[in-house]
Residue, then its C-alpha position, 0 to 999 in steps of 0.5 A: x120890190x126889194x132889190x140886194x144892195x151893193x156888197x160893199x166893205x164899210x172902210x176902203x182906202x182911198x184911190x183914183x180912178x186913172x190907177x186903172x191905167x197902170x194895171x195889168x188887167x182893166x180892174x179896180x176893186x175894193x177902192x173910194x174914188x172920189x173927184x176923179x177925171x176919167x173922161x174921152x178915153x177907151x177902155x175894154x173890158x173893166x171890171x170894177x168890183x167893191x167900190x164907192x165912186x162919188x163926183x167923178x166924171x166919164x164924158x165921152x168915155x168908152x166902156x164896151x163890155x164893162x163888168x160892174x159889181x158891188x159898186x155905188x156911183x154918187x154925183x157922177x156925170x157919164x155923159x154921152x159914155x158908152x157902156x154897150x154890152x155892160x154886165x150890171x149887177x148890184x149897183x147903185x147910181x145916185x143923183x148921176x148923169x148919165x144923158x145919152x149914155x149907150x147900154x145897148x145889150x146891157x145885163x143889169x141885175x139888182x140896179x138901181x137909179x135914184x134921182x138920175x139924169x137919163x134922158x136919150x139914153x139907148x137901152x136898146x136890146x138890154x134885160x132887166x131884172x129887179x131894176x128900179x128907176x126912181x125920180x129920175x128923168x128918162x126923157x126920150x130914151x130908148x128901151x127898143x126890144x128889152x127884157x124888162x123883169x120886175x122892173x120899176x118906173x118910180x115918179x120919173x119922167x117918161x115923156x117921149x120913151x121908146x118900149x117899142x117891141x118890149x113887153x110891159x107885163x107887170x112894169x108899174x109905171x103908175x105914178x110916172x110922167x108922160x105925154x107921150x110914149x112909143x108903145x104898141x098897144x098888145x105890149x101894154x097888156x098887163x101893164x100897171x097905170x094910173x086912170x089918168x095915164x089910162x085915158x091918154x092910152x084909149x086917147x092913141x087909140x082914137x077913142x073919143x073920151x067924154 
C-alpha cells in the first residue's frame, strides 16, 4: 500500500510550539518546532498544517477536535493526550509515544505510524483509510466499531487489541503479534493471517488442533 506522504516545504523557519498561544486563531503552519514543551494544557480546535515536530512533548494535553495536515512528528511523546474527534490526514508519526492517547471519533487519511508506543490507546469510533501501523506496539488498545479501510498492521504487537464490532475484511495483519485479541469470529472473515495466527483463531473457537 502507498500512502501520500505529508506535503511539507523543504526549508521552514524555525518556531516553537507555545507561539500558538499568541495566536488569534489556534493555528501553526509552515514551521520546525523542535524541543518544544506543550504539556497539561487544553486547547481547541488546532490546526497545524506544513510542519516538522521533532522531540517535543504534549502529556496530558488536550487537543478535542485537532485539525492535523502535512505534518511529520518525530520522537514526540503524547502521553495519555487527547486528540478525541481529530481530523488526521497526510501525517506521519515516528518513533513517538502516544500511550493512552484518546482518538475517539478520529478522521485519519494518508497516516502512518512507524516504530511507535501505542499501547491503551482508544480508537473507539474512528475511520481509517490508507493508514499503516508499522513496528509499532498496540498492546491493549481499543479500535471498538471503527472503520478500517486499506489499513495496515506491519510486524506490531497486537497482544490484547480490542476490534470488537470492527470489520477486518481485507486488514493484513499477517505478520503481527498476539496472544490474544478481542474479535468476534463473523468480523474476522476475509481478514489476512499468518497459519500460525490461523490456529490461535480455530483455538477461540474450541477446536481441538492436533
Amino acid at each position: 500500500m502507498k500512502l501520500t506522504k505529508p506535503n511539507i516545504l523543504d526549508a521552514l523557519p524555525k518556531g516553537n510550539f507555545q507561539d500558538i498561544l499568541f495566536e488569534e486563531d489556534p493555528h501553526l503552519s509552515n514551521m520546525e518546532i523542535e524541543g518544544s514543551f506543550f504539556d497539561n494544557e487544553v486547547l481547541d480546535r488546532v490546526h497545524l498544517n506544513g510542519m516538522v515536530i521533532k522531540h517535543s512533548t504534549f502529556h496530558n494535553t488536550s487537543f478535542e477536535n485537532i485539525d492535523m495536515t502535512d505534518v511529520h512528528f518525530e520522537n514526540c511523546d503524547f502521553s495519555n493526550a487527547n486528540l478525541s474527534t481529530a481530523s488526521i490526514h497526510r501525517v506521519t508519526f515516528k518513533n513517538c509515544k502516544l500511550l493512552g492517547v484518546q482518538f475517539v471519533e478520529g478522521r485519519f487519511g494518508n497516516v502512518s505510524f512507524e516504530n511507535c508506543l501505542l499501547s491503551m490507546c482508544n480508537f473507539g469510533d474512528s475511520k481509517f483509510e490508507k493508514t499503516q501501523f508499522i513496528e509499532s506496539n498496540l498492546q491493549s488498545a481499543d479500535f471498538f466499531n471503527c472503520k478500517l479501510k486499506q489499513t495496515l498492521y506491519s510486524y506490531c504487537d497486537l497482544n490484547g487489541v480490542s476490534f470488537d464490532s470492527t470489520k477486518l475484511k481485507g486488514i493484513d495483519i499477517s505478520t503481527s503479534y498476539f496472544e490474544s485479541l478481542v474479535v468476534k469470529m463473523e468480523d474476522l472473515k476475509d481478514c489476512i493471517v499468518s497459519q500460525h495466527q490461523a490456529i490461535c483463531f480455530a483455538s477461540m473457537l474450541g477446536l481441538d488442533i492436533r
